[in-house]
Rosetta silent file (secondary structure, phi, psi, omega in degrees, C-alpha in Angstrom):
SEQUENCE: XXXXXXXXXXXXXXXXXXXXXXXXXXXXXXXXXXXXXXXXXXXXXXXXXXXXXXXXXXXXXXXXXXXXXXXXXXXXXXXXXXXXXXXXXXXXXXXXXXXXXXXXXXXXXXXXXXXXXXXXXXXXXXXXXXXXXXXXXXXXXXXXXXXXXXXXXXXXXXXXXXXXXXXXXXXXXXXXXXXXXXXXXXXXXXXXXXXXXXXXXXXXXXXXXXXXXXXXXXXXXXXXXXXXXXXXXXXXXXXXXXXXXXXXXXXXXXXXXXX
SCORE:     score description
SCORE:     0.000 S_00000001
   1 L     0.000  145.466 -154.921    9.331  -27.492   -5.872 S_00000001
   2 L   -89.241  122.293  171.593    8.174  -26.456   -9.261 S_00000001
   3 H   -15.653  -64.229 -156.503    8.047  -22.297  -10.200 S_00000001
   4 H   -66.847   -7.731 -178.982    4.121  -22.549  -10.592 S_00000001
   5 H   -97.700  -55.244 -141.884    3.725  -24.306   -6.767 S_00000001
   6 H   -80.790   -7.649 -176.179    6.311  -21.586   -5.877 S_00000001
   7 L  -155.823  105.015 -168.756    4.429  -18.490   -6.997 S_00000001
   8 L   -81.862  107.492  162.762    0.869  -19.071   -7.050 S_00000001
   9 L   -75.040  133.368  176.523   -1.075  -17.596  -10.192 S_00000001
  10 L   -69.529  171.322 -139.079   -3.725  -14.910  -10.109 S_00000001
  11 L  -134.942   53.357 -174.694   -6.561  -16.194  -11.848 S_00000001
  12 L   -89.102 -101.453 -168.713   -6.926  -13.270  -14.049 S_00000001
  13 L  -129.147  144.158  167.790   -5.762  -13.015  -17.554 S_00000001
  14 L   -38.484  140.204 -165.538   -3.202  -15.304  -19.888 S_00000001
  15 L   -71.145  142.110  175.068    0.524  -15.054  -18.656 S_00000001
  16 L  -141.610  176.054  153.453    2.136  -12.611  -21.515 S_00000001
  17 L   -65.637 -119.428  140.052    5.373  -11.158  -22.058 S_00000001
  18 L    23.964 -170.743  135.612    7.718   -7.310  -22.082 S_00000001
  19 L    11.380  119.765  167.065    6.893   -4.835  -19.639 S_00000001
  20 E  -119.996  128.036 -172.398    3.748   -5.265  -17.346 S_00000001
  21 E   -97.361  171.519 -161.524    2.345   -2.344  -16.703 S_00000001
  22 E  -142.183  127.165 -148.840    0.645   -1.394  -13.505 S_00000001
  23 E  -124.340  146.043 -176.033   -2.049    1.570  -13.309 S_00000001
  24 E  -146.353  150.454  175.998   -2.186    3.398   -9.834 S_00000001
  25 E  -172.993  164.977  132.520   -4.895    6.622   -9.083 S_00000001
  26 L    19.613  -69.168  -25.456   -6.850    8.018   -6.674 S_00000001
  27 L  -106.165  -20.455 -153.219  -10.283    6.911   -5.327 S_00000001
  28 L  -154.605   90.461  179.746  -10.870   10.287   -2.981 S_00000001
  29 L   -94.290   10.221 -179.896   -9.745   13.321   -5.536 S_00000001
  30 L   -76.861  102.247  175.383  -10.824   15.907   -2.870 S_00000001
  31 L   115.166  -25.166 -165.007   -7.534   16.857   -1.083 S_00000001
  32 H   -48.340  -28.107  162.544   -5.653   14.738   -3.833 S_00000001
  33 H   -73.168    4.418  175.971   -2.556   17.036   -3.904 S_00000001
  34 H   -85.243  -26.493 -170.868   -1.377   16.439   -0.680 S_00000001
  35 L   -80.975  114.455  167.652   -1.135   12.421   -1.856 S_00000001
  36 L   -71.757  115.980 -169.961    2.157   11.955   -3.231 S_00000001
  37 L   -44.277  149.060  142.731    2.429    9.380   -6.638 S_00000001
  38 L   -53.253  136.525  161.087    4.734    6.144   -5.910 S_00000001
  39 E  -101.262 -178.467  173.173    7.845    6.473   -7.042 S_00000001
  40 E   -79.886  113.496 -178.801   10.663    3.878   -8.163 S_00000001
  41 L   -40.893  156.733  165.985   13.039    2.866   -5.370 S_00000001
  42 L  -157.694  130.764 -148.458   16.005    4.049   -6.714 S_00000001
  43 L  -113.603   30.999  179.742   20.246    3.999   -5.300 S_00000001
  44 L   -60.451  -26.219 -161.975   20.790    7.663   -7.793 S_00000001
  45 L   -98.433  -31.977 -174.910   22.752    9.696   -4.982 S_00000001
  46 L   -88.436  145.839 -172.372   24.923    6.923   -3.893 S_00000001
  47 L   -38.102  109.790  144.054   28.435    6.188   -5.014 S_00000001
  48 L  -120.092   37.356 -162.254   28.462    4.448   -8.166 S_00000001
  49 L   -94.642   -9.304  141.328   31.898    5.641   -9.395 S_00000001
  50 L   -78.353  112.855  171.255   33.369    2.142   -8.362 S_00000001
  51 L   -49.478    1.434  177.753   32.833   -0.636  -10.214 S_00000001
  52 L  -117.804   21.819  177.078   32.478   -2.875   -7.364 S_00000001
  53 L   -61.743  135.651 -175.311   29.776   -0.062   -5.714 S_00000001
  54 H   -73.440  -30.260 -165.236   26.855   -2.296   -4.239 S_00000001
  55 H   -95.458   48.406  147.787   24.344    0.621   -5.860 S_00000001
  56 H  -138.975   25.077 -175.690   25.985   -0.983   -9.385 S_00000001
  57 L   -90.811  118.252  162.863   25.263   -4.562   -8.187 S_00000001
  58 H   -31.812  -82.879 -175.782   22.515   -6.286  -10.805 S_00000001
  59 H   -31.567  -47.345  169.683   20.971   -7.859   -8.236 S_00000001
  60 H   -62.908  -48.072  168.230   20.654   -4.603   -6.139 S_00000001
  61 H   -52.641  -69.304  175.269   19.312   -2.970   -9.437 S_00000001
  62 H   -60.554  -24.036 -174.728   16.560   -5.458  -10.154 S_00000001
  63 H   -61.388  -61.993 -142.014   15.135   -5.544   -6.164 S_00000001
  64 H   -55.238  -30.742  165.481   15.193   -1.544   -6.371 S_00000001
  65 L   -88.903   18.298 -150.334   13.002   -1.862   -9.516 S_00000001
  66 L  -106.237  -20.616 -162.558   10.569   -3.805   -8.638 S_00000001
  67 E   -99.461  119.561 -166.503   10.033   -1.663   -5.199 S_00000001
  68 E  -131.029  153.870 -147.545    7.770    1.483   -5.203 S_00000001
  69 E  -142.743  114.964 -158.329    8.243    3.970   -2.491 S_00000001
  70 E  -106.198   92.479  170.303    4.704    5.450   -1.206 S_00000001
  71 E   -77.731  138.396 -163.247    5.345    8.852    0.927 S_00000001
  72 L   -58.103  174.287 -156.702    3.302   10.194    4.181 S_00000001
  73 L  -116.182  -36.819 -141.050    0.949   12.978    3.124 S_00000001
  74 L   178.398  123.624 -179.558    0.756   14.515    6.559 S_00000001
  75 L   -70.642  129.980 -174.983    2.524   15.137   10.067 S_00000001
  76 E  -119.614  110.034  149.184    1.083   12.983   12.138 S_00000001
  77 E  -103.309  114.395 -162.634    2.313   13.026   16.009 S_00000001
  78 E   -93.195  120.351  146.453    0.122   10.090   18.082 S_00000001
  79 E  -120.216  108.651 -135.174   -0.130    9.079   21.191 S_00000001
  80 E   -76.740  163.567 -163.150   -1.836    6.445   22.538 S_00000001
  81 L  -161.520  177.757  176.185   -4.350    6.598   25.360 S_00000001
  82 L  -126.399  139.414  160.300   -6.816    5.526   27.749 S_00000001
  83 L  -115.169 -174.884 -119.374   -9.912    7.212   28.384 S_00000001
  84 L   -91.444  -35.985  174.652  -11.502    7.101   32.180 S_00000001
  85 L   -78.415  -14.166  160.821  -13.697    3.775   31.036 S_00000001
  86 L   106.176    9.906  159.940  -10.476    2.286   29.537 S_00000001
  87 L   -61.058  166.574 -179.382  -11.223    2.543   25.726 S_00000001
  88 L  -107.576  178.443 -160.472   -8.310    3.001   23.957 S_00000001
  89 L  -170.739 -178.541  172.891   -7.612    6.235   21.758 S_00000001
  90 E  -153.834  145.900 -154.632   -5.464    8.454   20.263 S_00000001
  91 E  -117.668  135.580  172.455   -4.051   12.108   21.445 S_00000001
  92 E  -104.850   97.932 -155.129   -3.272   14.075   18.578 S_00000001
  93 L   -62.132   -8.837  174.322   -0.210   15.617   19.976 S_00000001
  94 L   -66.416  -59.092 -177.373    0.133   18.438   17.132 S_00000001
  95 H    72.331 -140.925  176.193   -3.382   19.801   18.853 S_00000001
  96 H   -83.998  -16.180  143.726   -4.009   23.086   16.923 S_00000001
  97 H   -15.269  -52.760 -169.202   -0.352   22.779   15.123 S_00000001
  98 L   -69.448  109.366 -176.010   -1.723   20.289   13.506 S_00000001
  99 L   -52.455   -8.288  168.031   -2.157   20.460    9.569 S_00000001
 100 L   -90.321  129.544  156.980   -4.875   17.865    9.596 S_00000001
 101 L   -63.075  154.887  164.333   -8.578   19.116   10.862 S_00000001
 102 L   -76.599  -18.127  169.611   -9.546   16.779   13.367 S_00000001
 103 H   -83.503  -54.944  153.848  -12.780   16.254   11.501 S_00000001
 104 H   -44.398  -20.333 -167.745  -10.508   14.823    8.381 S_00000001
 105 H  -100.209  -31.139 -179.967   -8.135   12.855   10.689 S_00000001
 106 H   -65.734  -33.587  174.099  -11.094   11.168   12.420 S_00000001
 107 L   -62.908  -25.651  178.256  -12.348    9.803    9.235 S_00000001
 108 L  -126.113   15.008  173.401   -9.082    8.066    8.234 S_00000001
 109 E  -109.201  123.600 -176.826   -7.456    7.694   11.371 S_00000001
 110 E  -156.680  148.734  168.505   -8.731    5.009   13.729 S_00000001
 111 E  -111.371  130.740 -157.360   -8.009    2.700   16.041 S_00000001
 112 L   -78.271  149.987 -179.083   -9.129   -1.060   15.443 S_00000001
 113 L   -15.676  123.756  163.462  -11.164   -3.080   18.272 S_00000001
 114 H   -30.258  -61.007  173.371   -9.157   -4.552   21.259 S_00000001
 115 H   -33.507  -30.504 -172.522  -11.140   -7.957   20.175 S_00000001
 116 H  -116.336   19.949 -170.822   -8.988   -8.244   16.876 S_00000001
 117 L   -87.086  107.323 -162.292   -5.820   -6.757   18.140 S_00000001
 118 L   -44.703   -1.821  155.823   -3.019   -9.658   17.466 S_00000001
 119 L  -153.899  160.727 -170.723   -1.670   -9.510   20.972 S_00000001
 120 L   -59.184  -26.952 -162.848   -3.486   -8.109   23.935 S_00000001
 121 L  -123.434    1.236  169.125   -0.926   -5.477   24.934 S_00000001
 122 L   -91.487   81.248  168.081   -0.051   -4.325   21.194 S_00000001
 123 L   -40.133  165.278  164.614   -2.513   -1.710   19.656 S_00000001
 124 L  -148.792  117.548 -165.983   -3.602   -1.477   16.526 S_00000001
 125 E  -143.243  177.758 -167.135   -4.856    1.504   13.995 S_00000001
 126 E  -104.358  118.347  163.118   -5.312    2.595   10.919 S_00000001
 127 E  -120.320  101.245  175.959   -4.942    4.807    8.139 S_00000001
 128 L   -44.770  124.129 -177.870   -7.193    4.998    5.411 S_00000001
 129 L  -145.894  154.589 -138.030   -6.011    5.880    1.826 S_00000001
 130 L   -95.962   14.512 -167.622   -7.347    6.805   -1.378 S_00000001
 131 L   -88.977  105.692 -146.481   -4.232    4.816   -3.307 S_00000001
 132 E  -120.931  130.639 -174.542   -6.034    2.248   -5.443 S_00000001
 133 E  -112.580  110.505 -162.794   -3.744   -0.245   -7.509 S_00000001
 134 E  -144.196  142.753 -174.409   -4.934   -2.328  -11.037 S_00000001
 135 L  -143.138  148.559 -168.876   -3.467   -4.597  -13.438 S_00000001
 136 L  -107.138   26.020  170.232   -4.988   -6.626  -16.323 S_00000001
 137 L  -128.367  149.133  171.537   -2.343   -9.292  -16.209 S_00000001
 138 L   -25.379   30.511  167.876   -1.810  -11.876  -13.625 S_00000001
 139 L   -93.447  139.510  163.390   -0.251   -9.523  -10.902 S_00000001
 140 E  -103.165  145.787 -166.486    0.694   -9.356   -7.308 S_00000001
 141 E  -121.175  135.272  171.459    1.423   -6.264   -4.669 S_00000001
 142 E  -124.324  121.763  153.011    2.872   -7.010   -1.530 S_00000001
 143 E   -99.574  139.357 -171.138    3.084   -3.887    0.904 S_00000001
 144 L  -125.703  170.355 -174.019    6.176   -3.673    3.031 S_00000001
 145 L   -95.243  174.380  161.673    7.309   -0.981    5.369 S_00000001
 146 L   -43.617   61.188 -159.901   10.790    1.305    4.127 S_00000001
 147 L   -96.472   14.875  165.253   12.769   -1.057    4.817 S_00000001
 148 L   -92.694   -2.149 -169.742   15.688    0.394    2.525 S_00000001
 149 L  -136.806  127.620 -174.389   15.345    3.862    3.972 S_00000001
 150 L   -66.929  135.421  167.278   17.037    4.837    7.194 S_00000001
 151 L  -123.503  153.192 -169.105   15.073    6.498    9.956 S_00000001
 152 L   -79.913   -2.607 -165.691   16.904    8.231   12.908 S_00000001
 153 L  -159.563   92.877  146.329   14.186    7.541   15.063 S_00000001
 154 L   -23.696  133.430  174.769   12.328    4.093   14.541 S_00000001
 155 L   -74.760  152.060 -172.826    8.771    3.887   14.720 S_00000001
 156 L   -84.286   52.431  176.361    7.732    2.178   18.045 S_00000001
 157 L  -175.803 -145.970 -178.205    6.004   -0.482   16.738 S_00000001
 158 L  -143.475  123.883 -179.853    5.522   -2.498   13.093 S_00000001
 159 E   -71.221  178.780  155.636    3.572   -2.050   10.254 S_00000001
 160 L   -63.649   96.461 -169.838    1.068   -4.360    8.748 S_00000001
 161 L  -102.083  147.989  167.937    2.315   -6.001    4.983 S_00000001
 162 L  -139.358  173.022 -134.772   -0.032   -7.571    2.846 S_00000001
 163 E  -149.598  120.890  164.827    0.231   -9.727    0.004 S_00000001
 164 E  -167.344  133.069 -160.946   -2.920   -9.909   -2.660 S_00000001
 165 E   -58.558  137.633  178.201   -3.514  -10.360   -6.663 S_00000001
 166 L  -115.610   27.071  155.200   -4.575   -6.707   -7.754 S_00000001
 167 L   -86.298  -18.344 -155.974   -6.177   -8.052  -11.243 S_00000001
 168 L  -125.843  -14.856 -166.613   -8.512   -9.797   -9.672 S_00000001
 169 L  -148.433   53.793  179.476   -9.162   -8.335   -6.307 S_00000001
 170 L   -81.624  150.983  178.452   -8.182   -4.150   -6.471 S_00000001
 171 L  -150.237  163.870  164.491   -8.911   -2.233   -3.367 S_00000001
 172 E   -70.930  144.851 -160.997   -8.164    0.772   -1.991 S_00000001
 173 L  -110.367 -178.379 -154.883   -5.006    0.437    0.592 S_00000001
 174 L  -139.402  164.374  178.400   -4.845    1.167    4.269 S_00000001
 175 L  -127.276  112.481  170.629   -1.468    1.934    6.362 S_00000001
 176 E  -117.720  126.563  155.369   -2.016   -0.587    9.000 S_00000001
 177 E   -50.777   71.350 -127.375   -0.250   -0.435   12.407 S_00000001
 178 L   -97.936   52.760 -105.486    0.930   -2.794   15.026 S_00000001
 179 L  -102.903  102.842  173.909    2.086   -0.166   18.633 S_00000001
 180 L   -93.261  -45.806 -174.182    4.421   -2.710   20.072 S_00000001
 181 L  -115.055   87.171 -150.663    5.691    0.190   22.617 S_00000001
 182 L   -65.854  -49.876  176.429    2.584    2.366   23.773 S_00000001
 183 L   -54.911    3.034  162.018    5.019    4.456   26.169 S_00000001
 184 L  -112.040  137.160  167.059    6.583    6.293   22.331 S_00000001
 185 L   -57.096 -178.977  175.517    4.684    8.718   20.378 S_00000001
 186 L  -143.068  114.981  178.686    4.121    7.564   16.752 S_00000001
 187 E  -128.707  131.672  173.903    5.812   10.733   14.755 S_00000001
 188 E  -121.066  111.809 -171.221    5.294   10.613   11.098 S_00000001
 189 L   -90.722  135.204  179.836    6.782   13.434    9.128 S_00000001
 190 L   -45.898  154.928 -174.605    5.494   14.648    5.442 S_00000001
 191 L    52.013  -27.157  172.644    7.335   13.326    2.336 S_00000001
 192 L   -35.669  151.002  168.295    9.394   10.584    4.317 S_00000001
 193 E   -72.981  133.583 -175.620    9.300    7.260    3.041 S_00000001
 194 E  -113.986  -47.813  156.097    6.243    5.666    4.625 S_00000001
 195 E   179.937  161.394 -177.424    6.197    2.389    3.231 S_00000001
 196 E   -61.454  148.538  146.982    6.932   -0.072   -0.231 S_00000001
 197 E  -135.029  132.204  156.948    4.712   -1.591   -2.761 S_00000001
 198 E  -115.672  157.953 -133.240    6.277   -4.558   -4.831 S_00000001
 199 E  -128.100  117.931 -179.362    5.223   -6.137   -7.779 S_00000001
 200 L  -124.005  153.823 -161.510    5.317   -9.726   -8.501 S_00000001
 201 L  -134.542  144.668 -175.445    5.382  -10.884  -12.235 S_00000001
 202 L  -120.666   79.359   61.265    4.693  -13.862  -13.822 S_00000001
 203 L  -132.166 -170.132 -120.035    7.189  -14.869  -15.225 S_00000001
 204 L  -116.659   54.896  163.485    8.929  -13.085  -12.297 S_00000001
 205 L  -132.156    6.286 -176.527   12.066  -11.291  -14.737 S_00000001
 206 L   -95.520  134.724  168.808    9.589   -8.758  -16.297 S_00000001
 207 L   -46.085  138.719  160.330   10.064   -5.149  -15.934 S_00000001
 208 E   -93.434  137.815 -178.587    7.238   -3.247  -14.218 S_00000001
 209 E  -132.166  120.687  159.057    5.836    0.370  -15.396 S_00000001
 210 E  -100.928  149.000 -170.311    4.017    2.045  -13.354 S_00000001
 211 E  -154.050  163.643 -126.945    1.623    4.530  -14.666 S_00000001
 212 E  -107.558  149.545 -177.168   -1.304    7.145  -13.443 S_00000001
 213 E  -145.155  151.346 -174.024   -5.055    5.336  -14.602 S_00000001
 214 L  -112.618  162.490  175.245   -8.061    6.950  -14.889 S_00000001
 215 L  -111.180  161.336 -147.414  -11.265    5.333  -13.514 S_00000001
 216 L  -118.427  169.583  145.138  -13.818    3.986  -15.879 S_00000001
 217 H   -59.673  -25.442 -162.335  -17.512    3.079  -15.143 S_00000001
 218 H   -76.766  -47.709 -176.730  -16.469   -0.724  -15.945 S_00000001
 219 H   -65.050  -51.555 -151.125  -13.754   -0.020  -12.717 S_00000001
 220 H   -82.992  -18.307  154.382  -16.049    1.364  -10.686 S_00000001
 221 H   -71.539  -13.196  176.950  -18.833   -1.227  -10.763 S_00000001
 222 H   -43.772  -82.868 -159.909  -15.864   -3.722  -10.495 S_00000001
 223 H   -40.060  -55.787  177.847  -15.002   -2.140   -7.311 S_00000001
 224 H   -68.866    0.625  173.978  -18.757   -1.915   -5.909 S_00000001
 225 H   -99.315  -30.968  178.830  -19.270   -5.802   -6.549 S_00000001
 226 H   -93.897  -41.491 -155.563  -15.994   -6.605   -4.300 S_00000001
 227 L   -68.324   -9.667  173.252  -16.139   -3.728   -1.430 S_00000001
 228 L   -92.422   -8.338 -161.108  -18.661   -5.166    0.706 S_00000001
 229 H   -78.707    3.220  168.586  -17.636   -9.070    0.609 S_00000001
 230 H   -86.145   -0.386  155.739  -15.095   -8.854    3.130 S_00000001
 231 H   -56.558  -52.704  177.258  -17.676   -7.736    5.056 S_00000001
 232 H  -117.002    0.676  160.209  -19.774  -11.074    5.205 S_00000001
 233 L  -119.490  132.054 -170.968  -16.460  -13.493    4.431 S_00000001
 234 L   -43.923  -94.107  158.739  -13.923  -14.424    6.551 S_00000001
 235 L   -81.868   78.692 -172.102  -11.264  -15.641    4.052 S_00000001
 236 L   -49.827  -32.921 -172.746  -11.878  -13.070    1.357 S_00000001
 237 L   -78.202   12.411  160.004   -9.224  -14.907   -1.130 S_00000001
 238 L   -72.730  -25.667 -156.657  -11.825  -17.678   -1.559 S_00000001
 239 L   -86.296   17.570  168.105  -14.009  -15.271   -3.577 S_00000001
 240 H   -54.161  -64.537 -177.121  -10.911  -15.001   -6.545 S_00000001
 241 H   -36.583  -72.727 -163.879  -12.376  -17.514   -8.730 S_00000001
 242 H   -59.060  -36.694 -159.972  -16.244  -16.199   -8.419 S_00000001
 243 H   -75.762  -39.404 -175.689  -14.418  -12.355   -8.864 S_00000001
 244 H   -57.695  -91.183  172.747  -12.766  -13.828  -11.850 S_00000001
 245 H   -23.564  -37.128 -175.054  -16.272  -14.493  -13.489 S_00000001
 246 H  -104.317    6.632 -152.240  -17.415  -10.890  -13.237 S_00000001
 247 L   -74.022  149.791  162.976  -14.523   -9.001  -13.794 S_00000001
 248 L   -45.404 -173.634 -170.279  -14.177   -6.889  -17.415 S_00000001
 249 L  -103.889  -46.267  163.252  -11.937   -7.690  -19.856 S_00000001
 250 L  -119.691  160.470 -179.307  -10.134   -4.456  -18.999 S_00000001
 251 L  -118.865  -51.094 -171.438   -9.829   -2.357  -16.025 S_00000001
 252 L   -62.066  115.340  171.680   -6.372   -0.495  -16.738 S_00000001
 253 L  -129.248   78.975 -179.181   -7.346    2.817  -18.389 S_00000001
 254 E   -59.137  136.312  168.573   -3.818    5.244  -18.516 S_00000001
 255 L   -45.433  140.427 -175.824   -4.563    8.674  -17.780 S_00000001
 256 L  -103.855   78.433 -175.325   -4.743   11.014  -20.504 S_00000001
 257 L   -63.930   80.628  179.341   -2.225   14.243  -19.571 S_00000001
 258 L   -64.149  129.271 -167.985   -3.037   17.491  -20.941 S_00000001
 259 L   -70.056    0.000    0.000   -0.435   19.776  -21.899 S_00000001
């Protein structure tokens, strides 16, 4: 099997060379300091003072850069529910504890239909977020859960990963949920690792930079010509090509830091 069957190109922009940079911001700046930036996976605190240390292994080096490490925002403690007609819900076990209004948690907290939930006895919810990702070269983001960072107490259930070009298709991302064991709370603590984003490169040895982007009028009609069509299409990754046709020549605008 050939590289180009083996990694499928985004239909963007010509394949280039160095460094690809990767622009990440905001969409919802109300509230925005509670949203931590991605950072770079990184092995700094562990033993490299052996040369045979796995956190000095190349291989171990290049995954770790490629791997961006997204932290929760907000203690979340969940429990799943019934109410008397047998909708399902969520108990926000925090109550008045809780650092989230309940009028803020309801907007980006949800739980998805029974009808689309991938097994019958498995919930499924949601958490909206305001993390928006764009690249003017042929790149892909796959989200993954932590799966490099230990937790003492496993979530009951599995997240959602997704896999989608973000030159050609940027969206804002969602923390989607799978509740494999309904009988465990779902406790999410602030700053913990919450879940990965990696970077795929074409060709697939280039360094990644990520860096803070400002939004543009150019972006944001971009945006308002793709957010409804998953709405009236099924298989949304047909509509690359057609997306392809309207998109600017750039999107990627780095933020401008004043001192």
């Amino acid at each position: 099997m050939g590289l180009s069957n083996w990694f499928p190109q985004s239909p963007a922009a010509e394949v280039q060379s160095g460094t690809l940079q990767v622009g990440w911001m905001l969409t919802e700046t109300k509230a925005g300091i509670v949203y931590y930036p991605p950072e770079r996976v990184r092995s700094a605190s562990m033993n490299k003072g052996h040369a045979k240390s796995a956190s000095r292994c190349p291989a171990i080096i290049d995954m770790e850069s490629r791997h961006f490490v997204v932290r929760v925002p907000f203690d979340l403690h969940l429990r799943f529910s019934r109410d008397k007609s047998g909708k399902p819900g969520l108990r926000n076990i925090l109550g008045d504890k809780s650092p989230v209004r309940p009028s803020i948690l309801n907007k980006v907290l949800h739980v998805t239909k029974e009808s689309e939930w991938r097994y019958a006895d498995k919930p499924s919810i949601q958490v909206s977020l305001p993390y928006l990702f764009i690249a003017d070269e042929p790149t892909y983001m796959t989200q993954l859960d932590a799966f490099m960072h230990y937790r003492k107490t496993p979530l009951p259930g599995t997240i959602f990963g997704g896999r989608f070009p973000i030159d050609v298709w940027p969206r804002p991302l969602m923390w989607a949920f799978e509740w494999h064991d309904i009988q465990e709370d779902l406790i999410l603590k602030r700053g913990d690792p919450w879940f990965y984003l990696k970077f795929e490169t074409t060709p697939q040895n280039r360094p990644v930079s990520l860096v803070e982007a400002t939004s543009t009028p150019e972006l944001e009609a971009y945006l308002r010509h793709l957010s409804s069509a998953v709405n009236y299409v099924n298989q949304s990754f047909s509509l690359f090509k057609e997306a392809k046709k309207v998109r600017p020549a750039q999107l990627l605008v780095p933020k401008k830091h004043t001192k």
